[in-house]
Residue, then its C-alpha position, 0 to 999 in steps of 0.5 A: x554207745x550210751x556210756x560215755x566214759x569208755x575206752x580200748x583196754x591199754x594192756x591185757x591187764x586191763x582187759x582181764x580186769x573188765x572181764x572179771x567185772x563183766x562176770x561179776x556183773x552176770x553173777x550179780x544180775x542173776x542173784x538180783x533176778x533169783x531174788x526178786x529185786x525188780x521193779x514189779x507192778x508198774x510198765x514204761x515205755x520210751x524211746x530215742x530219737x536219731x535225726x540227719x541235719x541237712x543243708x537248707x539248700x543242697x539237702x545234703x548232709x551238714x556237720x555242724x552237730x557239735x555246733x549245734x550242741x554248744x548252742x542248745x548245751x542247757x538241753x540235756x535230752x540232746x546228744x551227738x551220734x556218730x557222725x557230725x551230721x547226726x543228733x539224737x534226743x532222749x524222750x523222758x519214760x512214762x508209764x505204758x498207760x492214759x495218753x502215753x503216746x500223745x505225750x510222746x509225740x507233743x515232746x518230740x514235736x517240742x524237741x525237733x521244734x527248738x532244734x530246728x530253730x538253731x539249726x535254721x539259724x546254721x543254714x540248716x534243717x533236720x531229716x527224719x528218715x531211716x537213710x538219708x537219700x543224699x548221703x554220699x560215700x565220702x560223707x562216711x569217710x572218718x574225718x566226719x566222725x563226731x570228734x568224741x573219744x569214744x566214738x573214735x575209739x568205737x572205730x579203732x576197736x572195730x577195724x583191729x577186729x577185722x579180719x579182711x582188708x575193708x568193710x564191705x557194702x553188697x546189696x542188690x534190689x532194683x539197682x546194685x551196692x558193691x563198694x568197699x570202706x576203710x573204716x565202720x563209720x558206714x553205720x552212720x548211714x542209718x538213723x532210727x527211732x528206737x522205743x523201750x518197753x519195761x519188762x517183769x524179770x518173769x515175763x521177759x522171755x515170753x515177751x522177748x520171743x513176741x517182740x521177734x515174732x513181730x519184728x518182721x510184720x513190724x518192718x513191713x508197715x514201717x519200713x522207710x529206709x530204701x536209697x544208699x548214694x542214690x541206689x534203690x535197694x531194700x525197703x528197709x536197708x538199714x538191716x543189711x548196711x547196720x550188719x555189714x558196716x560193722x561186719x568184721x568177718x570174712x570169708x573162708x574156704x570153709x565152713x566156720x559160722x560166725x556170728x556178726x556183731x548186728x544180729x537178729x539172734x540165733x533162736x527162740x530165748x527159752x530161760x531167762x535174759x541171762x541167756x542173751x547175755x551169755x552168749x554175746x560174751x560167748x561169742x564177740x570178744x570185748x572191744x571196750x572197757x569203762x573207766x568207771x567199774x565198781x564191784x558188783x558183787x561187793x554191791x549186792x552183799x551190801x543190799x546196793x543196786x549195782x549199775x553194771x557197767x561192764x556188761x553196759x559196755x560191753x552189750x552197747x557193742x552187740x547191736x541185736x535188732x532186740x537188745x535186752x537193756x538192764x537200768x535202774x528207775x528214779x526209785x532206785x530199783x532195777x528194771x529190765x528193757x526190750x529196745x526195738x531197733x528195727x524201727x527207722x527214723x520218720x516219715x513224720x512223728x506222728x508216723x514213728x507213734x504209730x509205730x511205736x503204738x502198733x508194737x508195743x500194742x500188739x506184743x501185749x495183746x499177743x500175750x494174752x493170747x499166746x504165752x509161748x508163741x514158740x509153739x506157734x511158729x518155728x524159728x526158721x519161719x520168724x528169721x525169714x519173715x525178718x529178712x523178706x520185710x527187710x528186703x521187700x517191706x509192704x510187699x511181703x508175703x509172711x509165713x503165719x500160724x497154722x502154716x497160714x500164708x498172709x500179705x503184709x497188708x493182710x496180715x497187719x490189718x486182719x491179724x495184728x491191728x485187732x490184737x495192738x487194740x486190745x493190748x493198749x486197751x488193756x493198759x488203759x491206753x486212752x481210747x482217742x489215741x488208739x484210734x488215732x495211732x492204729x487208724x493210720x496204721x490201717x490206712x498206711x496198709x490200705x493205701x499200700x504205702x510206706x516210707x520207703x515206697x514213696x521213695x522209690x516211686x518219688x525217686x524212679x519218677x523223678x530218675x525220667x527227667x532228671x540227674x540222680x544227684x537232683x533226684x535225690x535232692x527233690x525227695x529229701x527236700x519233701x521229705x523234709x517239707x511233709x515233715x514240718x506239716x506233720x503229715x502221715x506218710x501215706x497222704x504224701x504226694x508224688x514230687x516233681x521236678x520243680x519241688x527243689x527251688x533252688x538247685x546248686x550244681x556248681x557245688x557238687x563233687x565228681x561223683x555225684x554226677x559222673x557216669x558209672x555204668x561204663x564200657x570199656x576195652x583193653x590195650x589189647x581188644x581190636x580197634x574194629x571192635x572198639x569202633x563197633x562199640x562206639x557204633x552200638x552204643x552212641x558214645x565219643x569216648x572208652x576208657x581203656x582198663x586192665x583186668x583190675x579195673x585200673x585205667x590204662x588209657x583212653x580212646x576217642x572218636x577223633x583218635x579213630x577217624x585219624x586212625x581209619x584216614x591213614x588206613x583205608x578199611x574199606x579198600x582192605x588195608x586196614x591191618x589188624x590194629x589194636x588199642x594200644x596202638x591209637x590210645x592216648x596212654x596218660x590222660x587227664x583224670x580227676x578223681x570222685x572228690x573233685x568239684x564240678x567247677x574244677x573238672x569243668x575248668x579242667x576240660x575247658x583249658x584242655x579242650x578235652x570232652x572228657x575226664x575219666x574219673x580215678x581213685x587216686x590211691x591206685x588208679x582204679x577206674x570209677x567212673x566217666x565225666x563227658x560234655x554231656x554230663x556238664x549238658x544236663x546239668x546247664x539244661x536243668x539251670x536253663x529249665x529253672x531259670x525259665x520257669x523263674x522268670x515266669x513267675 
């Protein structure tokens, strides 16, 4: 949301006269184009910093990012996102030439430099990376929302455009993400590190269809997004969580195809940008007006500029992973942008430059060698290179030109890291920065690493000896670590336990330690069966549900040997007794939300082993809590503490 003066339409005559300055502004855009009035001769390149801001000790989400604001407000390149655990900064344009990259990596150092010291000062610190692994669910619930008007109205449009009842999370990787939200503020999950490359009117589409070309090889050896609340899904997530925490659709008994508002795009552009244009007004009815319009048109025949406000607004509101982006240069001319979005937040700085360096180096280089290439590749080829990155980052395999099928590493290193070198070569790039940038591009390939596969190797190793909630705790705090030392991720090493020094498991909620993969029975299932299961699976205690999963009660080993003491199974008296019969029908509960402390105080008072865990809007089973879970969490203390005082 670049434009902070926006709104929701207040009537449909407000949204009829946004309309008309949205074609206005496609009718002045086209004259502009027809008669070259862009900026020509000169190429820039920028780029937008998304950042988490953590707790120094939990590293869990802190929002405190209006706080942070008041206290750097002479920073103009500092602004808010959408939730208040988020920033972002605004690097300042410089031309695609000499040493553009250095520059852009010394001002984000400088930037996150000065942030970092305000936010220590708040118990803080800052994360780059695509997800944050410690985010919980009930970090995205709407009271976390940065307290702007027009993030809040952001909100309200979206959900009036739902069609279903909840936004929707379905993911499956190595574990699964099956849950549902009431409001989009899901897309706060993800976090990025966007980069501009300004593009000639004339060289737009054939650059346009490059930069999708590349988007999918791109992902792979860049992609650094792989957890969502502890679960291992896609290398890089963000693609599947962005399309569908802002997915209004739903599904139907037939056919009708339906666009989502995040998209990859439909096909090859073939025109002009004005297509592009033309067919999001086509197909995503307008959720914001601007409270700032002027006529385009009037603008024109003046020989003016315009700003183009309303089709600002409006394609703020349609996230293409390559959004064209329209702006005006201190000169006071036009100009034409490609904004990469694909790209994820981190490992380091010095990682996202080297992105940013391979992308914009191979799109010019492709260039010169292939103007179109729509006659290379089909269409259907880059969509489904675009997905398998997103799902399977550096252990892709990528369809090619001439059919060719290459490895990611392959790919990058025979293919696409010759071509880079020879674009930024060709504008002049300072020879020292290619080989700084692009060499550890190369070496991220060789050591077969990325971001996200440090992750999931960090996280699956650390899962063998410790709970999720600490597990995910280990690995955001070095991530954090290897950030302040700069070092590229591909030299990071694995983490253990011990990373962490200081680990608070009195603060953690319910749901960030309670037991999910749950057995349970029905009213109506035989108590011998029930007895079995308990057998089979070593457990004390069975939640009892209906068939929509809301808790009907609840059975315990000690519920079981009282029942078997007064019914002989041995000497064949047993009858066929069923659970409604023994259960315990209204048993405590707490709910994801509650504290550790709380639920523990609450099985000590009662002297009960065991909480089920319950959404308290519909009784809805989540999860179970047990003396076991409160076990490994005192035995980690335990371990810390000795490990402490053997210091």
């Amino acid at each position: 949301m670049g434009e902070a003066k926006v709104s929701l339409a207040k009537d449909k005559d407000e949204l009829q006269s946004f309309m008309r300055n949205l074609l206005n502004d496609l009718q002045a855009l086209e004259h502009m184009i027809d008669n070259n009035w862009f900026e020509s001769g000169i190429t820039r390149i920028g780029a937008e910093q998304e950042m988490c801001i953590v707790d120094n000790k939990t590293f869990k989400p802190a929002k405190i990012n209006m706080k942070v604001i008041q206290a750097m407000k002479d920073c103009a390149w500092l602004d808010t996102e959408l939730a208040q655990f988020n920033l972002e900064t605004n690097m300042t344009p410089m031309e695609f030439k000499g040493s553009c990259f250095k520059q852009m990596e010394d001002e984000n150092l400088v930037n996150l430099a000065a942030i970092r010291k305000v936010v220590k000062g708040m118990g803080a610190n800052i994360c780059l990376t695509g997800i944050l692994p410690t985010l919980r669910k009930t970090d995205l619930d709407l009271e976390n929302l940065t307290e702007k008007p027009r993030y809040m109205a952001l909100m309200k449009a979206l959900k009036s455009h739902l069609i279903g009842s909840n936004f929707e999370l379905n993911l499956n990787g190595i574990d699964e993400l099956h849950v549902k939200h009431d409001s989009p503020l899901l897309e706060a999950c993800n976090t990025s590190f966007q980069v501009h490359l300004q593009v000639e009117p004339k060289d737009f589409v054939c650059l346009y269809n490059i930069a999708q070309m590349l988007t999918g090889p791109t992902i792979a050896i860049a992609a650094n997004s792989p957890m969502v609340f502890g679960k291992r899904l896609w290398h890089e997530t963000r693609i599947a969580l962005f399309q569908q925490s802002l997915d209004t659709r739903t599904s139907h008994d037939h056919l009708r195809e339906r666009s989502p508002r995040v998209n990859f795009g439909n096909g090859w552009l073939r025109g002009s940008i004005l297509e592009i244009y033309k067919e999001d007004i086509a197909r995503f009815r307008v959720l914001m007006t601007s409270d700032e319009v002027e006529n385009s048109i009037e603008q024109v025949l003046k020989k003016k500029t315009p700003k183009l406000k309303a089709l600002q607004v409006h394609n703020s509101t349609v996230y293409r992973w390559n959004r064209p982006c329209y702006g005006i240069s201190d000169n006071g001319q036009p100009h034409l942008r490609i904004e990469a979005r694909v790209l994820p937040a981190g490992p380091t700085i010095v990682d996202e430059v080297a992105n940013s360096a391979f992308w914009l180096g191979a799109i010019v280089g492709m260039q010169k060698h292939c103007a179109d290439v729509t006659t290379k590749l089909s269409w259907e080829d880059v969509r489904d290179n675009f997905m398998k990155a997103a799902q399977f980052g550096i252990d892709t395999k990528f369809n090619w030109f001439n059919d060719k099928k290459y490895a990611a590493t392959e790919l990058v290193i025979k293919e696409l890291l010759p071509l880079a070198k020879e674009g930024l070569q060709s504008k002049g790039v300072d020879s020292s920065d290619i080989d700084k940038y692009l060499g550890i591009i190369h070496d991220r390939a060789e050591a077969h690493m990325t971001g996200a596969r440090w992750q999931l190797r960090a996280f699956t190793k650390l899962k063998e000896s410790i709970t999720t909630d600490e597990a995910t705790a280990v690995v955001t705090a070095c991530i954090v670590k290897n950030q302040e030392k700069e070092m590229p991720v591909h030299t990071w090493p694995l983490p253990d336990a011990t990373e962490l020094e200081e680990y608070v498991p009195s603060r953690l909620r319910v749901e960030e330690f309670m037991t999910t993969d749950i057995i349970t029975v029905q009213k109506d299932d035989l108590i011998d069966f029930v007895a079995e299961l308990m057998n089979w699976r070593k457990i004390r205690y069975l939640p009892v549900e209906n068939s929509k999963g809301r808790l009907d009660g609840l059975v315990t080993s000690r519920q079981l040997l009282r029942h078997y003491s007064h019914n002989n199974k041995l000497s064949g008296k047993s009858p066929n007794s069923i659970v409604k019969d023994i259960m315990l029908a209204e048993p405590l509960t707490v709910t994801p939300k509650t504290t550790i402390m709380d639920a523990l105080k609450i099985m000590r008072e009662n002297k009960i082993g065991c909480l089920p865990v319950v959404h308290d809007k519909d009784n809805e089973l989540v999860g179970i809590i047990t003396e076991m879970d409160f076990l490994r969490v005192s035995s980690r203390l335990m371990e810390r503490l000795e490990l402490t005082s053997g210091k």
